[in-house]
VEXDREN-77547 format. One line per 4 residues: number of its first residue (from 1); their letters; for each residue x, y, z of N, C-alpha, C. Coordinates in steps of 0.1 Angstrom, whole numbers. Layout:
BEGIN
NUM> A> X:Y:Z:X:Y:Z:X:Y:Z  ...
//
This chain:
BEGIN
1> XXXX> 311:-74:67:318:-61:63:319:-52:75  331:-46:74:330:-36:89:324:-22:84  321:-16:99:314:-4:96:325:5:85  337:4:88:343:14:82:341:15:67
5> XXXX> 337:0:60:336:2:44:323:6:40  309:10:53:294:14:52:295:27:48  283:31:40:281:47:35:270:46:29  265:56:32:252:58:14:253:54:3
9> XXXX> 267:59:0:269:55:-14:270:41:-16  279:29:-6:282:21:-5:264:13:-5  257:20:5:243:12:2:238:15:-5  234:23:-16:230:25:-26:236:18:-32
13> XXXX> 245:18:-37:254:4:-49:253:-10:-46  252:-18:-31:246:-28:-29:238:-29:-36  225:-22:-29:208:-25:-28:208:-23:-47  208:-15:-53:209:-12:-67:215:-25:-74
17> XXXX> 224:-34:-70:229:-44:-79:224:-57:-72  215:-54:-65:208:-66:-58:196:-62:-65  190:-52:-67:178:-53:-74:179:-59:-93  196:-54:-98:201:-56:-113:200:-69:-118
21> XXXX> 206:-74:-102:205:-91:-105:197:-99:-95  187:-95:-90:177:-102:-85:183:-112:-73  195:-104:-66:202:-117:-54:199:-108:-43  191:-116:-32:191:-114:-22:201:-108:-11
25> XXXX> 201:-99:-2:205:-90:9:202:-92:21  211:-95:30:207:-96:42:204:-81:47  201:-83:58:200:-67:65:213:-57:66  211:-45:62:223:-37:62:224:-30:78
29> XXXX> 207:-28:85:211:-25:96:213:-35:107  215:-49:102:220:-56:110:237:-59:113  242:-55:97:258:-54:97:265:-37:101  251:-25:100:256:-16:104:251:-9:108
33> XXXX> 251:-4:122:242:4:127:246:18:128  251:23:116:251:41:111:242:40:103  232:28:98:221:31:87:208:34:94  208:54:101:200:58:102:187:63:89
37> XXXX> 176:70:91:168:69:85:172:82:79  176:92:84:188:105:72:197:94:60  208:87:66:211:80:57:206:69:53  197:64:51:185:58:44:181:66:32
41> XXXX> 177:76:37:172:88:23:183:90:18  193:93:18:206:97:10:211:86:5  209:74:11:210:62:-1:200:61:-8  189:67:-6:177:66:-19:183:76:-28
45> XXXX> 180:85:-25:186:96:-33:199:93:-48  213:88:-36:224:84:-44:218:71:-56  208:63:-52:206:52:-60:194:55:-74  188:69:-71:179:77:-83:192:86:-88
49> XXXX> 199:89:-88:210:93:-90:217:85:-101  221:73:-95:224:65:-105:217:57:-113  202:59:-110:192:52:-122:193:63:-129  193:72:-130:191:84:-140:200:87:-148
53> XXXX> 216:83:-144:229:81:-151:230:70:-162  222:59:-156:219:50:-168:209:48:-177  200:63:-174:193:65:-187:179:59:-183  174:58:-169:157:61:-165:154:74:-160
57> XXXX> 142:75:-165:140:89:-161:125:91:-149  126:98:-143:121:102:-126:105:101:-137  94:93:-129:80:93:-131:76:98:-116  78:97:-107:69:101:-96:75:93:-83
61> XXXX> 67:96:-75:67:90:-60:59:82:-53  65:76:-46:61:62:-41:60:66:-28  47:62:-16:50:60:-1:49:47:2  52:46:17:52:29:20:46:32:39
65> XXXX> 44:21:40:38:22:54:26:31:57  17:35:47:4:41:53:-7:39:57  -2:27:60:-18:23:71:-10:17:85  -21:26:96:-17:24:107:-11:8:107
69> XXXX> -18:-1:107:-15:-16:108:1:-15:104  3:-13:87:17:-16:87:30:-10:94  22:3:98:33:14:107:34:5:125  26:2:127:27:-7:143:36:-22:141
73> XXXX> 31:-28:125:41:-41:124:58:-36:120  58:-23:117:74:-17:114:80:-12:122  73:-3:139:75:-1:148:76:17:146  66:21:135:71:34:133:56:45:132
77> XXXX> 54:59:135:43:64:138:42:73:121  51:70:109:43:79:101:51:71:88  43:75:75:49:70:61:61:70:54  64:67:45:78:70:42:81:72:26
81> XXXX> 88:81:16:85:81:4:97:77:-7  97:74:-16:108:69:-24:105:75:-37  110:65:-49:112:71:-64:105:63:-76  95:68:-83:89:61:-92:103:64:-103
85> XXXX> 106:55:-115:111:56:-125:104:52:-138  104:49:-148:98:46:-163:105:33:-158  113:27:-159:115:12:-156:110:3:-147  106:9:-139:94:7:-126:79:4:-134
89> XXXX> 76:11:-146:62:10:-156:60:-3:-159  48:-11:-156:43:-21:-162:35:-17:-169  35:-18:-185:25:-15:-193:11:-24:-192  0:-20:-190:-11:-24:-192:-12:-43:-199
93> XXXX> -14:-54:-196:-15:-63:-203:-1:-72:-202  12:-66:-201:19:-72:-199:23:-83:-184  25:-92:-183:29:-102:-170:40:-94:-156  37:-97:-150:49:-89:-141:61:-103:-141
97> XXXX> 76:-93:-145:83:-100:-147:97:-105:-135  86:-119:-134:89:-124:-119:104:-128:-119  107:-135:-134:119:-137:-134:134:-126:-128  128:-114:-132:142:-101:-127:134:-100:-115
101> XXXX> 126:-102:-108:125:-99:-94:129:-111:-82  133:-106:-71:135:-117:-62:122:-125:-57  111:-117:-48:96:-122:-44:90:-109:-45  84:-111:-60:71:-101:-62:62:-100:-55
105> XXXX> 51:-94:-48:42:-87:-42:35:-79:-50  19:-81:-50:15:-72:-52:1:-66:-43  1:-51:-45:-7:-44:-33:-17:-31:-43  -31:-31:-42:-38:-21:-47:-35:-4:-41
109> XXXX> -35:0:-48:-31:15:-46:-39:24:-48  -43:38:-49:-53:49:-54:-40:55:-56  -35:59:-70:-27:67:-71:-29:83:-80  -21:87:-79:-23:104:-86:-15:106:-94
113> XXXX> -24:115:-104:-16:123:-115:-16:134:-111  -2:141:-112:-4:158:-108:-3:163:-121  -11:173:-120:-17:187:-126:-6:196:-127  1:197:-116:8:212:-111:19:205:-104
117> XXXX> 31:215:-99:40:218:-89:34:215:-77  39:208:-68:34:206:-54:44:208:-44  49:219:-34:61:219:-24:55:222:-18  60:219:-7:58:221:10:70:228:13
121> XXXX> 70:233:24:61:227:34:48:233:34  42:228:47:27:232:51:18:231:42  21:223:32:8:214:22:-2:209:30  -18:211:30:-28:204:34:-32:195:28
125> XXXX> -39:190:33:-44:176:19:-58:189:10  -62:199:17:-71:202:4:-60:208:-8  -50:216:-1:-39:221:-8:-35:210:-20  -31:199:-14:-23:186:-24:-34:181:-34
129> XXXX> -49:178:-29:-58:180:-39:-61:182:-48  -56:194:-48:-60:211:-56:-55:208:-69  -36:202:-64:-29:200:-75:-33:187:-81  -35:180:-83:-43:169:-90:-45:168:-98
133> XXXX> -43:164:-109:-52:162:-124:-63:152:-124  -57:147:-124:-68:134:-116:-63:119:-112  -75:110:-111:-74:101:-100:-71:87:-106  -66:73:-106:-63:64:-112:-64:57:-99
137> XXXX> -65:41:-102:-66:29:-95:-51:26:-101  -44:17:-98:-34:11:-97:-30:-3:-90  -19:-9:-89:-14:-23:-85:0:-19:-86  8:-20:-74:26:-21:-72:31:-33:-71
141> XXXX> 39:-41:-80:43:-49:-78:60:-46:-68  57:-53:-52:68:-45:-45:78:-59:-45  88:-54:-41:101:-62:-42:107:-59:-34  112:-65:-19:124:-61:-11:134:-71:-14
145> XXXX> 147:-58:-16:160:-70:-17:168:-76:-6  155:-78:4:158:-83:15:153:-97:14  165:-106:18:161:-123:22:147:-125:30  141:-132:28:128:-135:35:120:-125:39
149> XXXX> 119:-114:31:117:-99:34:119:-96:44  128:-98:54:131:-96:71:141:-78:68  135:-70:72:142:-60:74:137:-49:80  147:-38:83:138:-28:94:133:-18:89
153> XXXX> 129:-7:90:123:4:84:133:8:78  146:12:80:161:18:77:166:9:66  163:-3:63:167:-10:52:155:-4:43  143:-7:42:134:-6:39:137:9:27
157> XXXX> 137:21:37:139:33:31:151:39:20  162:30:28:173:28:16:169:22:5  160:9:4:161:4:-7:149:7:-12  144:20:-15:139:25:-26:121:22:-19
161> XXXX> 119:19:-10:106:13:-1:102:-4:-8  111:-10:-11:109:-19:-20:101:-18:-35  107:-10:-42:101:-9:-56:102:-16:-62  92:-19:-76:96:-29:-82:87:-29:-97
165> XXXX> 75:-30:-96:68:-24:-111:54:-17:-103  49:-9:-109:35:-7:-112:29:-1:-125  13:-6:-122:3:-3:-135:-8:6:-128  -12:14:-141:-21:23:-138:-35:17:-146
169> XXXX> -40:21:-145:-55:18:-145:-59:27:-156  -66:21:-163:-75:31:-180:-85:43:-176  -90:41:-165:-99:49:-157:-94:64:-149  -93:72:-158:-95:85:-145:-101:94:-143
173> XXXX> -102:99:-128:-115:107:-128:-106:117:-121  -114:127:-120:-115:142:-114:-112:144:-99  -102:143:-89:-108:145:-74:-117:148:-69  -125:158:-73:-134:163:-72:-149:154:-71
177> XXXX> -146:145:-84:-159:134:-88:-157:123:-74  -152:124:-64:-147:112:-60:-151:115:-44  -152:104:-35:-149:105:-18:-138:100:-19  -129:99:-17:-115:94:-19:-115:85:-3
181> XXXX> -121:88:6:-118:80:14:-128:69:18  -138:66:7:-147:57:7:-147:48:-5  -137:54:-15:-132:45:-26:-127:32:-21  -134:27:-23:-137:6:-18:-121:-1:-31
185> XXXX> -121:-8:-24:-109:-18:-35:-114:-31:-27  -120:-43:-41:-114:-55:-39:-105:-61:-41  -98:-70:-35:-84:-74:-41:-88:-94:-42  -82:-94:-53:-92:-108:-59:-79:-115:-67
189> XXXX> -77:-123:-59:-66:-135:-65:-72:-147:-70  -72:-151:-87:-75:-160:-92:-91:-167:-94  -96:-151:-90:-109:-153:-88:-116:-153:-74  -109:-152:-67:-109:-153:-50:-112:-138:-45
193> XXXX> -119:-135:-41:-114:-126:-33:-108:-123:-16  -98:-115:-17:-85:-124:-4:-85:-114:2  -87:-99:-2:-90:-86:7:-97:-75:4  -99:-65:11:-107:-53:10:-101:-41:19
197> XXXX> -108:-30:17:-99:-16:18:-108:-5:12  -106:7:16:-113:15:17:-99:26:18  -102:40:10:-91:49:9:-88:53:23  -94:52:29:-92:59:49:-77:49:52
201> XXXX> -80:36:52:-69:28:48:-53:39:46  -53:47:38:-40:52:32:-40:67:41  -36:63:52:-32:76:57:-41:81:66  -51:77:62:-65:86:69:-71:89:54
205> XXXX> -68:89:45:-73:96:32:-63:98:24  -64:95:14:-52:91:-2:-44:109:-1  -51:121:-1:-46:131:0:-38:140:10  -41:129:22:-31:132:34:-16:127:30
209> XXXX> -19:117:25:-5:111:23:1:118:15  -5:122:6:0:134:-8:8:143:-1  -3:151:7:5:162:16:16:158:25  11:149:31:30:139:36:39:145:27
213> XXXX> 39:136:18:48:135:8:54:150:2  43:156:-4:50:171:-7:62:174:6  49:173:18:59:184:28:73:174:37  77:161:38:85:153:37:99:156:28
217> XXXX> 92:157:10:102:163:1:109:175:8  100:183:9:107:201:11:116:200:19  115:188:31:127:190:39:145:181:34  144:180:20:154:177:15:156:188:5
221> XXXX> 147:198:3:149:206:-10:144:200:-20  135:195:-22:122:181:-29:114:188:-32  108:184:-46:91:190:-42:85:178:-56  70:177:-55:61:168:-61:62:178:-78
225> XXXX> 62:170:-89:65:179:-100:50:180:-113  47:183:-116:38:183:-128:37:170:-141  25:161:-139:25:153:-146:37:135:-140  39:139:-131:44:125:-120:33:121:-115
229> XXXX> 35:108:-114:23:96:-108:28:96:-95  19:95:-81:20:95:-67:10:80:-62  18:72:-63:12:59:-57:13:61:-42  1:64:-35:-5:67:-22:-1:58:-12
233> XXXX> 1:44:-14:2:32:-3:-5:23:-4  5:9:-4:-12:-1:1:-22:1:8  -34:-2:-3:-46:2:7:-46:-18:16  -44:-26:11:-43:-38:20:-31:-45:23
237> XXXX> -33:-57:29:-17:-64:27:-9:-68:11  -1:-69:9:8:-72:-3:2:-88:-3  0:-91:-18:0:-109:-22:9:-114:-26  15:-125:-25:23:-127:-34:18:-133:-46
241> XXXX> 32:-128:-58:30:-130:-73:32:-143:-76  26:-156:-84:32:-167:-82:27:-165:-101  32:-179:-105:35:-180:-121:16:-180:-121  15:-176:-133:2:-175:-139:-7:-171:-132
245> XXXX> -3:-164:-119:-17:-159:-110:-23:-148:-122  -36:-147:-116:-40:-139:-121:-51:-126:-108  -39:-115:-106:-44:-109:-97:-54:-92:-102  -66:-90:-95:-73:-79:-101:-77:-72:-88
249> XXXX> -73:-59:-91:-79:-50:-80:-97:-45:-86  -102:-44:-77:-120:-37:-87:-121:-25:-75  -117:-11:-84:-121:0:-73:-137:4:-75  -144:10:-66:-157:14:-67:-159:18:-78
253> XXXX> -150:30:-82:-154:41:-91:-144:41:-99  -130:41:-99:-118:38:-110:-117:27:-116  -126:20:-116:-126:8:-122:-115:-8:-118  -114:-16:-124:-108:-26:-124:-92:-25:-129
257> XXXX> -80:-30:-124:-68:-28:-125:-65:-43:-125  -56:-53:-134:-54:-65:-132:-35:-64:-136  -32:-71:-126:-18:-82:-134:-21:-96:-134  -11:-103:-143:-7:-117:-140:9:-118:-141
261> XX> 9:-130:-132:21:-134:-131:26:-143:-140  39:-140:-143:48:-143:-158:55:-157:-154
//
């Protein structure tokens, strides 16, 4: 495709009907290199735009890349944030449904309920804190609609940071009740356990990344809203989902969070 038929809009409508029907995408910044990381966001934007036209409605925000490790294998020095939706919700007990996905992943999270209004700029993490209701364990099932997941940070950010489901956890506590940055996660595949993590992992601290995020938004005219869920980042590497796995995060103190695969 030549650059001349490339646009946000044009990548949002791709990436969106590659996620509809579960067909793989090569790299958009390999066929175009105007897919800066401004227009990366503006094709997220245009593609929550059009999820909300067809009747999902905005749950919260998503970051990606907040551990040093994955920012050095992406080639980039800070996080990046996207769009939780109600179609993105895995209810509690249900299988992740591998079949509408291309290659499921899944990665433990510490995520948030907000309390309050959160805008930036100049959010601190005690500031983002503050707003909190409180604290949940979680599991993202991620999905890039990229072939062999080969793609750059700029694909990456267009396509929603690779979204795809997540579950929250029965367990929540108070920020306050918590070290947030010593909140331990096992990550335990089929009885195995395959990794470990600690909230320092996300950012330096699950609340830094919060304040990312608020102050990130503000510079689009964004802000974090009252009662949206904020999935913080893999605290480890992503697993993959295979039929009948059975994958369980165990946080210190939020307790245990499980999927299986469908």
């Amino acid at each position: 495709m030549s650059d001349q038929l490339w646009s946000a809009a044009r990548v949002a409508d791709v990436l969106l009907r590659a996620e509809d029907t579960a067909t793989p995408q090569t790299s958009i910044l390999a066929e175009w290199d105007g897919l800066d990381l401004g227009t990366a966001y503006a094709a997220q934007d245009i593609a929550l735009r059009m999820r909300l036209a067809r009747g999902e409605r905005l749950t919260g925000v998503k970051l990606g890349v907040t551990s040093k490790a994955k920012q050095r294998q992406v080639g980039v020095d800070s996080p990046s944030t996207a769009w939780l939706t109600d179609r993105m919700i895995l209810p509690i007990g249900e299988p992740v449904p591998r079949e509408k996905m291309i290659h499921a992943r899944a990665e433990p999270e510490i995520a948030f309920v907000m309390g309050r209004r959160l805008e930036g700029p100049g959010v601190s993490a005690a500031t983002a804190l503050a707003a909190v209701e409180h604290v949940v364990g979680a599991i993202e099932i991620i999905d890039s609609r990229f072939s062999g997941y080969q793609f750059s940070m700029m694909d990456a950010v267009a396509d929603n940071n690779s979204s795809g489901r997540y579950v929250t956890g029965p367990v929540g506590r108070a920020p306050e009740d918590l070290d947030l940055a010593l909140e331990a996660c096992l990550l335990e595949v089929d009885g195995e356990v395959v990794d470990s993590a600690t909230g320092a992992a996300v950012h330096g601290h699950p609340a830094e990344a919060l304040a990312f995020a608020a102050n990130t938004l503000a510079e689009r005219g964004l802000a974090i809203e009252a009662g949206w869920v904020v999935l913080t980042g893999g605290m480890t590497d992503a697993v993959p989902v295979q039929p009948a796995a059975r994958i369980a995060a165990h946080f210190t103190t939020l307790g245990t969070v499980t999927v299986a695969g469908g």
